[in-house]
Structures are given as C-alpha cells and as structure tokens.
C-alpha positions in Angstrom: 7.9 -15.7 -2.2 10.5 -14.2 -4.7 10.0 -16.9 -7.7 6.0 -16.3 -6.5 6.4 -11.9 -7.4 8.5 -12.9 -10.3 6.2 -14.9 -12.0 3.5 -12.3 -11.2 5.8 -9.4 -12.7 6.3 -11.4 -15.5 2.5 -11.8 -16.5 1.1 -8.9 -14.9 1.4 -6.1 -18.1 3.4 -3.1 -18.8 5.5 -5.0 -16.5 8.6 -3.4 -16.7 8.7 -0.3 -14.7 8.7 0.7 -10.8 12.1 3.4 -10.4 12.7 6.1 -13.3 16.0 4.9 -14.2 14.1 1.8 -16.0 11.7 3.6 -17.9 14.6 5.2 -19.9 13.6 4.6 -23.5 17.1 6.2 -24.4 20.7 6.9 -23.7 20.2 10.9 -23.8 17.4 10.9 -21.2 18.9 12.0 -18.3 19.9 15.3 -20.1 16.2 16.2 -19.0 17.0 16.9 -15.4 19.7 18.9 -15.5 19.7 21.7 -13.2 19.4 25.4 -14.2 23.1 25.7 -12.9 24.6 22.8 -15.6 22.2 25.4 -18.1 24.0 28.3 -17.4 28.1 26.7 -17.5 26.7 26.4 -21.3 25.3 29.2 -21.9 27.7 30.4 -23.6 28.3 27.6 -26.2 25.2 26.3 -26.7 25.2 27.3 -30.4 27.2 24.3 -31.3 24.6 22.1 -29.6 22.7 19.7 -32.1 18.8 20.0 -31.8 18.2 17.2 -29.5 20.5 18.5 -27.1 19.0 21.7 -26.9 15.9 20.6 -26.7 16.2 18.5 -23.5 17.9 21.7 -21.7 15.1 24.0 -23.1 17.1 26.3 -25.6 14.8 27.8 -27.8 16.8 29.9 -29.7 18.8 27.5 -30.3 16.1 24.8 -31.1 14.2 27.6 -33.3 17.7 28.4 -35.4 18.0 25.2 -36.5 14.3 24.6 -37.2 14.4 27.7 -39.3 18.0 26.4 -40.7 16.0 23.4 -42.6 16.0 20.8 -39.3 12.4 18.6 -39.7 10.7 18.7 -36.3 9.2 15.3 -37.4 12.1 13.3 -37.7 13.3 11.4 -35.0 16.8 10.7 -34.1 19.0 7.6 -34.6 17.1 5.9 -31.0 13.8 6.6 -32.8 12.7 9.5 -30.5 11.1 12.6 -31.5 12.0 16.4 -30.5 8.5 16.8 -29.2 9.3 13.7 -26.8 12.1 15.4 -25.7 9.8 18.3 -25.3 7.5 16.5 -23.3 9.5 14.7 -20.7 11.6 17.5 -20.4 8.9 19.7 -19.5 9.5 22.1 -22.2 6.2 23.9 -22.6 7.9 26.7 -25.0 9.2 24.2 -27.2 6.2 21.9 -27.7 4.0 24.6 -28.6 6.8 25.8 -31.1 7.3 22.2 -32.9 3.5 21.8 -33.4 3.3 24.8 -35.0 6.4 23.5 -37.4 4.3 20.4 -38.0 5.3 18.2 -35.1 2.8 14.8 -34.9 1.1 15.1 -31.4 0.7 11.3 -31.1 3.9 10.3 -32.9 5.4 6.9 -31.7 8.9 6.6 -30.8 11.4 5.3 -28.3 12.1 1.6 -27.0 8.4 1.4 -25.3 6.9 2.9 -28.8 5.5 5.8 -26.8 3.7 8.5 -27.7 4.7 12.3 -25.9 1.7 11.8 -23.5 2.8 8.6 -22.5 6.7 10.3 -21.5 5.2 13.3 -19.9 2.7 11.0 -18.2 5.4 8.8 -17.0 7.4 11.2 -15.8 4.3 13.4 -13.9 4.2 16.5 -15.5 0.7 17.5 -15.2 1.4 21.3 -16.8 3.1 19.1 -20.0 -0.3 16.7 -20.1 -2.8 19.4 -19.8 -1.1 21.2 -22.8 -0.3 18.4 -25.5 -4.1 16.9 -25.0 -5.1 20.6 -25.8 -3.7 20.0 -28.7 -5.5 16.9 -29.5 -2.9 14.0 -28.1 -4.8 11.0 -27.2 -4.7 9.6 -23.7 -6.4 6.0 -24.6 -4.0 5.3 -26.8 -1.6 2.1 -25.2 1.9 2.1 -25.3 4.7 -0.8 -26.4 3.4 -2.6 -22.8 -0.1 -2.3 -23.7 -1.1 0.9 -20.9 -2.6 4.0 -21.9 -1.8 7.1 -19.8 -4.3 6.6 -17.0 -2.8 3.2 -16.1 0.9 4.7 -16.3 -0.6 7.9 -13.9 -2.0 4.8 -11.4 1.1 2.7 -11.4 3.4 6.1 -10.9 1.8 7.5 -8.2 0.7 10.9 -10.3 -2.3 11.6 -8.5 -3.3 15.0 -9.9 -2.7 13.9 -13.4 -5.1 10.5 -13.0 -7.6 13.3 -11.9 -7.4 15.2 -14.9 -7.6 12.4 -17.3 -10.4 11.1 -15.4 -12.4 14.8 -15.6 -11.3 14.0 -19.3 -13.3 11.4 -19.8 -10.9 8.1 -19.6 -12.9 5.4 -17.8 -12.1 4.9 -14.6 -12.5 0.9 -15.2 -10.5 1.2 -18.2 -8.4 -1.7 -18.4 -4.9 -2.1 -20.5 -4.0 -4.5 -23.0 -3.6 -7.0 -20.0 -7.0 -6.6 -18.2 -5.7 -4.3 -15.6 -7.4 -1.4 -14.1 -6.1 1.6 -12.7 -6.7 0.8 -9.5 -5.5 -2.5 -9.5 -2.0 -0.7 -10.7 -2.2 1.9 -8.2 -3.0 -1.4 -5.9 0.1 -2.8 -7.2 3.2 -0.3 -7.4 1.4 2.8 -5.4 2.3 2.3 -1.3 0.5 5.6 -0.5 -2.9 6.4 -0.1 -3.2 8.3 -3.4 -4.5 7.7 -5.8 -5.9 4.5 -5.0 -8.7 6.9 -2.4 -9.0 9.1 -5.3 -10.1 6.5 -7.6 -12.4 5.1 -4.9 -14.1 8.1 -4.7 -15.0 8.1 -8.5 -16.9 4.7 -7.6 -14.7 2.2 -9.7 -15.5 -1.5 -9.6 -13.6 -2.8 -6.7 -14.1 -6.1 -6.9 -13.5 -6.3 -11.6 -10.4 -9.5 -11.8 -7.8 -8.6 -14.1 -7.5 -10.8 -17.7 -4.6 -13.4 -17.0 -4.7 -14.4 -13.3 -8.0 -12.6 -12.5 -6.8 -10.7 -9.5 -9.0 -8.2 -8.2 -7.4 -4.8 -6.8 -7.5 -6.5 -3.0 -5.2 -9.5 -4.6 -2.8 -7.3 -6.3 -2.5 -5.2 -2.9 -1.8 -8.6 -0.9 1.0 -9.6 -3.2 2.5 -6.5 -3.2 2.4 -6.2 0.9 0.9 -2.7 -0.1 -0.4 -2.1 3.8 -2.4 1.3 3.1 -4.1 0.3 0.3 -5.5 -3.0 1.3 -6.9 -0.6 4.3 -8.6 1.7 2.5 -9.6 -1.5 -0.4 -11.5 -2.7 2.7 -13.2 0.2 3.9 -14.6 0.0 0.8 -15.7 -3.2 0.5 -13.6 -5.3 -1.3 -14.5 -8.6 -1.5 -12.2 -10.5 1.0 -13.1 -14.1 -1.2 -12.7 -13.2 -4.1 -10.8 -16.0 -5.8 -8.2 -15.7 -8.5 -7.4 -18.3 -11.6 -5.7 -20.4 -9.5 -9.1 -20.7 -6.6 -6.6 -18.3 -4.0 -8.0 -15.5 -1.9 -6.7 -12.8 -0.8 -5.8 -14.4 2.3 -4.9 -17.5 0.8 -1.7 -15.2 -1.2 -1.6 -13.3 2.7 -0.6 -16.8 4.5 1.5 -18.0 1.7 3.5 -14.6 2.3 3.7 -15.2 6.5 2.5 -11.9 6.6 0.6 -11.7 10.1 -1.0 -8.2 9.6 -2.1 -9.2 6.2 -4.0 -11.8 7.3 -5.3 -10.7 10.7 -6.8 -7.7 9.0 -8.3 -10.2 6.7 -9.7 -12.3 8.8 -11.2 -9.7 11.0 -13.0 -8.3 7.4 -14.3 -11.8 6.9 -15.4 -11.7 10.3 -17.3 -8.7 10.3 -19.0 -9.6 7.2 -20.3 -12.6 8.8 -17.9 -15.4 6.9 -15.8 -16.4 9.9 -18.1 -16.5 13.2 -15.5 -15.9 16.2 -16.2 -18.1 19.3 -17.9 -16.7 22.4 -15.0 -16.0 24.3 -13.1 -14.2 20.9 -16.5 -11.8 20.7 -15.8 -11.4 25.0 -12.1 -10.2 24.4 -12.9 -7.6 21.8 -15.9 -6.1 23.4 -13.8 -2.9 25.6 -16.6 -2.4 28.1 -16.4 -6.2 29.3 -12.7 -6.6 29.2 -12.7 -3.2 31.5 -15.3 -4.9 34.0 -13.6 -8.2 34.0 -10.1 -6.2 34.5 -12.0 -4.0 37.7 -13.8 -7.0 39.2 -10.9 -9.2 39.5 -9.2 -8.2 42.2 -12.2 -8.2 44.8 -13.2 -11.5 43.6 -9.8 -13.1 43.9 -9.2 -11.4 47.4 -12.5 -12.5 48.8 -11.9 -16.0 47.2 -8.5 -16.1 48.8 -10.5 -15.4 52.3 -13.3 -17.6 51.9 -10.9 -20.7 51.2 -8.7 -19.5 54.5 -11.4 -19.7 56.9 -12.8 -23.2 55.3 -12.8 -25.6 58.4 -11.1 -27.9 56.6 -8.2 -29.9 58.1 -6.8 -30.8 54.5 -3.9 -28.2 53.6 -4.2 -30.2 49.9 -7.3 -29.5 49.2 -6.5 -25.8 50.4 -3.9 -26.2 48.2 -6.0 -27.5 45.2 -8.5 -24.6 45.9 -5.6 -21.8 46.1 -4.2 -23.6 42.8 -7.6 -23.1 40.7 -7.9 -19.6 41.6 -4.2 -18.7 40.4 -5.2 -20.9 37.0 -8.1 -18.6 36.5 -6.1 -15.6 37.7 -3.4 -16.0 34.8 -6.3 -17.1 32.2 -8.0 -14.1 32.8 -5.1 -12.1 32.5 -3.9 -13.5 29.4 -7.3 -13.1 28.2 -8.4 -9.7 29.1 -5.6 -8.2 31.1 -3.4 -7.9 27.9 -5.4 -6.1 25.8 -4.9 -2.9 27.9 -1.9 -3.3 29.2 -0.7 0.0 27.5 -2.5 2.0 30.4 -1.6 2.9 33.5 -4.2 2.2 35.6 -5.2 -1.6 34.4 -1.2 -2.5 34.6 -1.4 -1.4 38.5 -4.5 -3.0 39.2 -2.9 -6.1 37.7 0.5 -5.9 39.5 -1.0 -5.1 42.8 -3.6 -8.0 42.4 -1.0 -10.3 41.8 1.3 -9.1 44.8 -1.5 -9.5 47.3 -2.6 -12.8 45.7 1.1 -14.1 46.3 1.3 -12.4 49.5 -1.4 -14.0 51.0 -1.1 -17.1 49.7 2.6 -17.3 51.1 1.3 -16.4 54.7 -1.2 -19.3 54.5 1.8 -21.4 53.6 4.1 -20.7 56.2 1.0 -20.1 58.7 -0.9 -23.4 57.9 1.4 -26.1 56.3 5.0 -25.1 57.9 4.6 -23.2 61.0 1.4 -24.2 62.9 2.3 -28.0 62.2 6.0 -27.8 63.7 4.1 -25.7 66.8 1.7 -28.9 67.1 4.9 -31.5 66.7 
C-alpha cells in the first residue's frame, strides 16, 4: 500500500505539499508567525532591522524608511523572494498596499515553487490578503512552479472561504492544473473534512471528469487517500462507483487492494442501489427493518409451540425427537445470526432473544432427562 501512495504522490501534480513546514519556499519564512509578544521584545531595536525582516513582523515605519532611503520594492532578495511575498504570507495588508504604490509587481514570481504573492497568501489561507492583492489586479489562474493555480492550492489546503471567493470570481470550478486535476479531486485528495469538497458540489462541478495521467475521477482519489467523509458525500452525489482509471481499477478495485472494509462495503452497497450488484433474496430480507422486527417477535412463539408439538408426538423414537429438537435449534441460531444481530443494540430484541433461548434450553433439557434418562431407568 505504501510503494502504491508513493507512486501516486509522485505523479499526481503539485505533489509536494500536505503540512506547512514543506511549503517553505525559504529559510526566513517562519519569521511570519511570530507572535505580537516576540514584536514587542524588538520594538525597541527594530531600526537596525533590514527590510525583509521588517516586513515579515509588519513594521512599517521601518519598511517605509528604507523604501524612502533608496531600497527597490521590486527586487527580491538573495532566495529570489519578493517584499510583497513577504507581505502576502505574512498577512501584511498595510505593507502590500504601500509597496504597490512604490511600484511593487502584483504577479511577480519568486521563491523555490516560482510563486506569485497570491499563490503564498493562498497557501497559507488568508482570505483578507487574497481579496486585497486580486483588487489590485493579481491573477488567480495563473499556475505555480507545480503547475496549480490558486483554486487548486485553496482545494488541496482546506481554505474553504477562499475557494468560494475565487469561485464568485470567476475561476472555473472544473479548472484543472497543469496535471489534469480538478479542485475537487484535490480537495478529494488532501481535504479529510467535509469542506470544501460539499461546497464545490454545490457549484455543480463534474463529478465524475478523470484527471490527465492516471485518469482518476474525484471518487478514486478519495479511495486512495482513505478520505471517509468525502467518499460519503462523493456518493450522495452520484459519483460514479465504476468509473475506471488508466490502469481498468474502480474505485473499489483501489478499496480491496487497500483491505479497507468500510471502503468497500459502502461501495458495494452504492453499486447495489444503483442496480449493478443485485443482492440475493435473503440479503434484501436482512436489510428490510420491518421484516427483521417480525421475524425477531415471531420467533419465540413459533419455537415454543414447535418445542410442544414435537413433545406430545406419539412417537416411541427419542432419535427422531432428537433429530426434530436438533432442526429447530439449527433454525433458531440461523435466524438469529441472520436477523437477531442486526438489532442487537436494543433492549428489547436482546431480551426477547435471551429469554427465547433459555426456555428453548430449558425445555429441551426436561424432555431429556424426562424422556431418554429418567422414564427409561423407571421402565428398567
């Protein structure tokens, strides 16, 4: 199963980046999320600070004297990162308005994933930071050093509210990276929550589109990723549960190859209710309630007036008794396995069980002694 997820990580696109820590285009970045408290021990010697520094805490006077000093907003420093990237991940409003106005490119490229500021503030979820550099004309289709545009990196992060926006935006919901893959199919893949994969569904995206390389469709991606919740709602909308991949595999052909029983009995049971998979009679007899509930309350009279009828037989034979006695405990415990099981979680089937069972036993044990042991030593 590993080698299976590493070969699919390795061909799936803008593959690099679940946890934050990886998406670091840069040694400096974790100066960005510093708190106000680490701001404030240098507040009073922040005016030795270089520019980038000061940028990722959010100094503006600082920034600002050294802009006004001669300092090019539009050169980037020595990791090929700009000071409106900084900006931008850093959630610097105040500064990213200022550096525009001192020339800054909005869609500037920069860092180790050759980003532009959209693509870090994207990243990194800040919806206020998005709404404000694409009012200033940054581009959200444009695709990064992995080949995703912004709505694919909002999808595989989990930023909900921001995949909304760009959507009201006009990026296609279907849009698909340099690698063929959707949105949803990234939400499908790195999101295990129910957002935004049910907000994209409500925007009626194509369920069912394969991706470029291995053709997966969002349901496939879901399966391979054991992403529970989303294969759910994938199927409440639809998703077609044979749809095959490059390689001819289903989704539950990647479910059994993973051992993953919930997987595939939720598959199965969405085959079966579109009418691929026909259960047997007795299959459609467990999972109809009202049936099970009749079988569970009939039971016990049956089998007690069963147990009576074959004690007053006038028959001589205590092996065929026995036989007869033997049938109707088979058919107790198949029935019980059956339909008994599937309610076993209430109280009242559990003690119509148990008490069937003990007066079954009971009785059978006082024809036992009474008619094979007893009465025959009485006639000796």
């Amino acid at each position: 199963m590993a080698e299976a997820m590493e070969e699919y990580e390795k061909e799936a696109g803008c593959v690099p980046i679940l946890h934050p820590e990886e998406i670091r285009p840069q040694s400096h970045y974790n100066h960005g999320y510093s708190e106000n408290v680490s701001r404030k021990n240098h507040v009073d010697d922040y005016s030795t600070w270089d520019i980038v520094k000061a940028t990722q805490y959010g100094i503006f006077e600082r920034c600002r004297e050294l802009v006004e000093a001669g300092f090019d907003v539009q050169q980037p420093d020595k990791e090929n990162v700009t000071l409106l990237h900084w900006a931008a991940i850093n959630n610097r409003i105040d500064l990213v308005k200022y550096y525009i106005s001192k020339g800054a490119i909005v869609d500037q490229l920069g860092g180790d994933l050759n980003s532009t500021p959209l693509h870090w503030a994207t990243r990194q979820g800040h919806l206020s930071m998005v709404v404000q550099l694409m009012k200033y004309g940054a581009d959200p289709s444009l695709i990064d050093g992995e080949g995703c545009s912004c709505v694919h990196l909002a999808a595989q992060f989990g930023h909900t509210s921001i995949v909304a926006y760009l959507i009201a935006k006009g990026q296609d919901v279907d849009m698909m990276d340099q690698n063929g893959m959707t949105p949803l199919m990234w939400a499908a893949y790195r999101t295990h929550s129910v957002d935004p994969t049910r907000l994209l569904l409500t925007f009626n995206v194509s369920v069912n589109l394969g991706d470029k390389y291995h053709k997966n469709t969002a349901l496939h991606w879901a399966v391979l990723a054991g992403n529970t919740t989303v294969i759910s709602l994938l199927l409440d909308a639809s998703a077609n549960v044979d749809a095959q991949n490059i390689k001819g595999e289903t989704p539950l052909d990647l479910a059994k190859q993973r051992k993953n029983v919930w997987m595939i009995n939720h598959l199965q049971e969405a085959r079966q209710a579109k009418g691929y998979d026909s259960p047997s009679y007795l299959k459609r007899l467990k999972t109809d309630k009202e049936f099970r509930q009749k079988v569970m309350l009939g039971t016990p009279f049956v089998v007690i007036w069963l147990v009576g009828f074959i004690a007053d037989l006038d028959v001589d034979s205590w092996l065929i008794k026995g036989i007869m006695y033997a049938g109707v405990w088979v058919a107790v415990q198949f029935l019980s396995k059956a339909f008994f099981d599937h309610s076993m979680h209430s109280a009242l089937p559990l003690g119509i069980y148990l008490a069937t069972k003990f007066w079954m036993y009971s009785t059978w044990f006082y024809w036992f002694w009474n008619d094979i042991l007893f009465t025959p030593i009485l006639e000796f």
